[in-house]
N, C-alpha and C positions, 0 to 999 in steps of 0.2 A: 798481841802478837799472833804470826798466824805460823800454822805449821802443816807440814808437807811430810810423805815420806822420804824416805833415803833409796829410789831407784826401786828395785825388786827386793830390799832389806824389809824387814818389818819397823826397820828404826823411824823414831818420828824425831824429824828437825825442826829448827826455828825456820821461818822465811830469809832468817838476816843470820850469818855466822859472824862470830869474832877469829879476826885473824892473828894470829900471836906472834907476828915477825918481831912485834913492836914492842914486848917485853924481853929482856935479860940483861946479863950484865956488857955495858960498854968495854968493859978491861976484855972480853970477847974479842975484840976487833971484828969483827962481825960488822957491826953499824956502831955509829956514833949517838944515836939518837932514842935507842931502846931505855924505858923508864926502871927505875928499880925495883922490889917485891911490893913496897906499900903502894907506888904509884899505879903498878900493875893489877892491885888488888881491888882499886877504887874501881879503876874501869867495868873488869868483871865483876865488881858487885854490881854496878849500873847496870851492865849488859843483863844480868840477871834479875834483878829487877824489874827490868823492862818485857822479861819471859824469852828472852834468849835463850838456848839450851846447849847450844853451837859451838864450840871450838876447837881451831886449828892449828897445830903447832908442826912440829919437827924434829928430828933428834939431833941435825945441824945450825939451829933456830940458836945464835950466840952460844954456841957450845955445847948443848943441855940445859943452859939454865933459863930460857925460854920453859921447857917444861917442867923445871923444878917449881919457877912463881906462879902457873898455871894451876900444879897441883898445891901447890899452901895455900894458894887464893880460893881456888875449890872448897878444900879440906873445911876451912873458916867458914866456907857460907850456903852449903848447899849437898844434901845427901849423893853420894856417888849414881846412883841410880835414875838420878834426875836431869844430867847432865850426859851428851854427847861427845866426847872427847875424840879428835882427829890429829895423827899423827905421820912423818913419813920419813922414808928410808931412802937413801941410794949416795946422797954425796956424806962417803963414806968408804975405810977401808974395803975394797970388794963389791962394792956397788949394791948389787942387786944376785950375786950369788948365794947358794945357801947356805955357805960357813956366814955370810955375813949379814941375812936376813934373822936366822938364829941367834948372832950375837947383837944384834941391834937392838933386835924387839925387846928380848930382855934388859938390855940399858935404859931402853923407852920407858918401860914397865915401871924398873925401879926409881928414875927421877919424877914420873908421874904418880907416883906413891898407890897405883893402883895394881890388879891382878889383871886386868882384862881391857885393851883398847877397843873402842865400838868401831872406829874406819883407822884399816893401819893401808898407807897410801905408799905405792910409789912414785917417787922425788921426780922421775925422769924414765928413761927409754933407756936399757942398760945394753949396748952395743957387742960388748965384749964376754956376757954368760946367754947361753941355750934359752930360750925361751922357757921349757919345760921346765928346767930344773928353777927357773924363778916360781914359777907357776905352780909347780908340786912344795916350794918350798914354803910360799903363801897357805896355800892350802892345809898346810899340814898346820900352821898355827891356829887355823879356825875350826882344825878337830878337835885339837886340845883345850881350845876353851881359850887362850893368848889373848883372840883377836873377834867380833864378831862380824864385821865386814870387811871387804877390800877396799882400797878404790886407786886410781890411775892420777897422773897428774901430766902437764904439757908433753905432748907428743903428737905422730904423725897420724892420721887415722887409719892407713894400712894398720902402722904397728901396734895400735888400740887392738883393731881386728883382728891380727892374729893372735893376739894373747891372751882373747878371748874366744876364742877358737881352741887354740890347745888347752884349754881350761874343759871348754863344753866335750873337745874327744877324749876326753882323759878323765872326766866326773870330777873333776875341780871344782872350789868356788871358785866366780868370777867375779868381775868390779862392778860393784854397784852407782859407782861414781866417778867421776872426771871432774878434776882441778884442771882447768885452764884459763891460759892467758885471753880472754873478752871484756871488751867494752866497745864504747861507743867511738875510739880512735883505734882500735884493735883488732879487725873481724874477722882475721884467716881464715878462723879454723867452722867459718862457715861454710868453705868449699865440701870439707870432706868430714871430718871429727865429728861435731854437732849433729850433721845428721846419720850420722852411724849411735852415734848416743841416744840419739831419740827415737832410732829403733828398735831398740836395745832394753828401751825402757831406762836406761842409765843416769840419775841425776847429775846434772851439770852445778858445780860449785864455784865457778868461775873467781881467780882473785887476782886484784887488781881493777874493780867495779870504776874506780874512779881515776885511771891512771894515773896513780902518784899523787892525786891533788890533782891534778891538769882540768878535771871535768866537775872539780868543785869551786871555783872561783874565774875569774876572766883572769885574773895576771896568772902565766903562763910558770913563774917560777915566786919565791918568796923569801923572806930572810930567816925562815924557819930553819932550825936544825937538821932534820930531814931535805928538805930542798935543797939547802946548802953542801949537802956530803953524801945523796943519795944515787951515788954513780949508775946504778943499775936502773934506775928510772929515767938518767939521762942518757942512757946509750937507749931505750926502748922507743924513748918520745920526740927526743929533741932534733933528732935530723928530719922531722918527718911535720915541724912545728910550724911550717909557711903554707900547707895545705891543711893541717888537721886543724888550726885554727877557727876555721868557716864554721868546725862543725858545734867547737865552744861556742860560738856567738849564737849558733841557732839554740844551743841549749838555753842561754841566757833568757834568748828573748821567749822562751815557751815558758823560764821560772818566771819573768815576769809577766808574763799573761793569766798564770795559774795563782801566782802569789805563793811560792813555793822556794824551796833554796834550789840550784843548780846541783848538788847532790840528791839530789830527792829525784829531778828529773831522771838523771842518769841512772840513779839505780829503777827506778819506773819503768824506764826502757829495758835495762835485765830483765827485771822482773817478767815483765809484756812480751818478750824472748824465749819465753819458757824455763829461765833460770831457777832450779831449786833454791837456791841459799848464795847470793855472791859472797864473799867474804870478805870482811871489811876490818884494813888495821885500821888504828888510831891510837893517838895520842892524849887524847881527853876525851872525858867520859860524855862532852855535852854531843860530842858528834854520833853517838846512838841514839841519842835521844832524836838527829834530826834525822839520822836514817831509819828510824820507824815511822816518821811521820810517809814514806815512801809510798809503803804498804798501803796508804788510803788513796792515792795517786792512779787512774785509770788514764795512759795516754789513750789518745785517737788513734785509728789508722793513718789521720793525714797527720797526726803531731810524729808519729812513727817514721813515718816516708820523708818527712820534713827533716828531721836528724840524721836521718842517711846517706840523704842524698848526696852531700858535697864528698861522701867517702872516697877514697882511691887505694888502689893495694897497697899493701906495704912489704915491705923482706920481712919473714920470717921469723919472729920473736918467740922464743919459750923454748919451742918444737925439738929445736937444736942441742 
């Protein structure tokens, strides 16, 4: 495994995070698809195993109980210390104000059976509190010890910038990190976001590395459980399926040039992107094992320009 810092934090991450959409309970209605405590624990032993340190959860993630299997799976196999834990706020009574960032973290806290989150992130761009008072309200968990980093997740990159602005006028911490929506059928937020991150110093976490599946196999959809009832992957991908197609097949023909799987390519490409850590759900444990093979993966310049090429813009996914 290789590891990177976390933006301007002193935190050290894996190259590869686990995503935690994909554990809690179904009776959530959340997703259909999410596995139960033991299924979820195999994973993260695996992902740990493999020197992962990475994970990403939410306090909307099937109700909480996305970070209750998080923390018993932890608990079971790896000192607290050793481990990165990322969590976020905002779809949620109150959004992103400070009676509700207060009451959050601490429910975060206690289903995660821990004292202290290392990235407590927010969910989205909260339209309707003051910037400041999000910002002061952040802050204030990372005097107290709550919290030791921030970080940001899909948004516009004006609105990155100013929230990071009223942090730097005001002696705030500010976000070491950005969660957003990139891949290789995805690439908005190269106009304006990414490169305000990258000057910023700000690690990019980017999730959704393999758009739903889309960029790991050539059949476009599957009679998986997820594929079958994963609405929010179908509103992001499928209107947009007769041109992003071109870009699956170039991915295909580079796994078979290289001898490599098609997920490997694509996260390759993150990687080669400047991407800290994309983060990756899954449903069985063999798919970390093929997303560290990534990590050894040097695209080209021309394998790079080759995958891009057939791109064309799309509406606005995440941001919103």
């Amino acid at each position: 495994m290789e590891y990177t810092k976390l933006g301007n934090s002193g935190i050290s991450i894996s190259r590869l995070c686990v995503g935690c959409m994909s554990f809690g309970d179904p009776a959530s209605k959340m997703h259909a698809w999410t596995l139960n405590p033991t299924e979820s624990e195999t994973i993260i032993k695996r992902a740990l195993d493999l020197g992962i340190n990475f994970f990403d959860t939410a306090n909307i993630y099937s109700a909480g109980t996305s970070e209750e299997y998080l923390a018993r799976a932890l608990k079971n196999n790896v000192p607290r210390d050793q481990v990165v834990i990322a969590t976020k706020v905002f779809f949620n009574e109150g959004h992103l104000s400070k009676k509700a960032i207060l009451r959050e973290i601490d429910g975060s806290l206690q289903r995660l059976g821990t004292d202290y989150i290392d990235l407590y992130i927010i969910h989205r761009f909260d339209y309707d509190t003051p910037i400041e008072e999000t910002m002061e309200a952040l802050d204030s968990l990372v005097k107290v010890g709550k919290v030791r980093a921030l970080g940001a997740s899909a948004m516009y990159g004006f609105q990155f910038y100013n929230m990071q602005m009223a942090a730097e006028r005001n002696g705030w911490s500010k976000f070491v990190s950005m969660q957003n929506h990139y891949n290789l059928l995805y690439r908005e937020d190269e106009r304006e976001l990414i490169p305000i991150c990258d000057q910023q110093n700000v690690a990019r976490t980017p999730y959704s590395p393999l758009a739903a599946g889309r960029l790991s196999r050539l059949e476009w959809k599957t009679d998986t459980a997820r594929s079958q009832t994963d609405t929010t992957a179908v509103s992001k991908y499928d209107s947009t399926q007769e041109t992003d197609y071109a870009i699956v097949l170039r991915e295909s023909e580079l796994a078979q040039k290289y001898e490599i799987t098609m997920s490997q390519v694509a996260l390759a490409w993150e990687l080669a992107k400047g991407v800290a850590a994309p983060i990756l759900g899954a449903t069985k444990a063999k798919y970390f094992d093929d997303a560290v093979g990534a990590l050894d993966v040097k695209l080209t310049a021309e394998d790079i320009a080759y995958l891009e090429e057939p791109y064309v813009p799309h509406r606005i996914v995440g941001a919103i």
